[in-house]
C-alpha positions as CSV (number, residue, x, y, z in Angstrom):
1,X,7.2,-6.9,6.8
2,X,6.8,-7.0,3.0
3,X,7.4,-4.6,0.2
4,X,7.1,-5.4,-4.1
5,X,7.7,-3.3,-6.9
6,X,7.3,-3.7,-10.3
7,X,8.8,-1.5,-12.6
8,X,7.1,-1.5,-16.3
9,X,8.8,1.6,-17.8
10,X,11.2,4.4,-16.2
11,X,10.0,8.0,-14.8
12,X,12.0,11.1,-16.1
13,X,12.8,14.0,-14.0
14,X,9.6,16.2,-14.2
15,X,7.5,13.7,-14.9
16,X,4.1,14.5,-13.6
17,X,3.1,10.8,-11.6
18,X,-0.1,9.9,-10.3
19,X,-0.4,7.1,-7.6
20,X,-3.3,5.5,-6.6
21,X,-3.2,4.0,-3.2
22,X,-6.0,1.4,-1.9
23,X,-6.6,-1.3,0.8
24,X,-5.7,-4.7,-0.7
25,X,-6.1,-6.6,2.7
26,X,-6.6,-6.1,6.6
27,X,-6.1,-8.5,8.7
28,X,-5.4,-8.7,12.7
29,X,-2.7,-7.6,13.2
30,X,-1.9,-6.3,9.9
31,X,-2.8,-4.4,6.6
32,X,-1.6,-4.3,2.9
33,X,-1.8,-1.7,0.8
34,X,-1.3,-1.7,-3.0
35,X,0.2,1.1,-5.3
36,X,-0.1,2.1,-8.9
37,X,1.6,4.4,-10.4
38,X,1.0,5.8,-13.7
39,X,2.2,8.8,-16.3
40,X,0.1,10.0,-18.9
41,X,-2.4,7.6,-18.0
42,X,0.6,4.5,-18.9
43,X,1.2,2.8,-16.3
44,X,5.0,2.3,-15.1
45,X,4.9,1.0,-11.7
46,X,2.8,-1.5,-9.2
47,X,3.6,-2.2,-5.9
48,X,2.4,-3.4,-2.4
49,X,3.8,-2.6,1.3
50,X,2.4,-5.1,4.2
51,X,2.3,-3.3,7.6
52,X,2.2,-5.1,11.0
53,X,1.6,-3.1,14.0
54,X,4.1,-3.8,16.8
55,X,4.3,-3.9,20.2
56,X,7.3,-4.8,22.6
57,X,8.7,-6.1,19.6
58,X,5.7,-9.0,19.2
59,X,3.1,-8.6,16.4
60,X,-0.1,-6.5,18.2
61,X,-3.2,-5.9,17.2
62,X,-4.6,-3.2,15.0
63,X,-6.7,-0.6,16.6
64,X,-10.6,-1.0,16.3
65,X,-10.7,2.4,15.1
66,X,-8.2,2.3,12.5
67,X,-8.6,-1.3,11.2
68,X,-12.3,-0.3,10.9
69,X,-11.5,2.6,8.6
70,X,-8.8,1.1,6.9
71,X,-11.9,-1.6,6.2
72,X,-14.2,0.6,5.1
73,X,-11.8,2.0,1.7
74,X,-10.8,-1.8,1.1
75,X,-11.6,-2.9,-2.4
């Protein structure tokens, strides 16, 4: 349902990135995880995608199993 970026400096062709993903939020029927991206150890990128788990087109909840282990990385 949602997706930022921020862009701090731009990636070349080549470049080596390394991009740390991690559990921001999880809620009921959705989760959000976060992004950074860096190059050299600089970062050049943040972001953060907000997934909500659908059903019949209507907001469903997340699995136990999956919301639990999407729980137990968060921050």
């Amino acid at each position: 349902v949602h997706v930022d970026c921020d862009y701090f400096s731009p990636p070349f062709y080549d470049d080596l990135m390394d991009i740390a993903v991690s559990v921001e939020r999880v809620g009921r029927t959705s989760f959000t995880l976060a992004f950074d991206v860096t190059i050299a150890g600089v970062q050049v990128s943040k972001g953060r995608i907000t997934v909500v788990c659908v059903r019949d087109g209507k907001a469903h909840p997340l699995p136990e199993v999956f919301a639990a282990t999407l729980s137990s990385t968060q921050k």
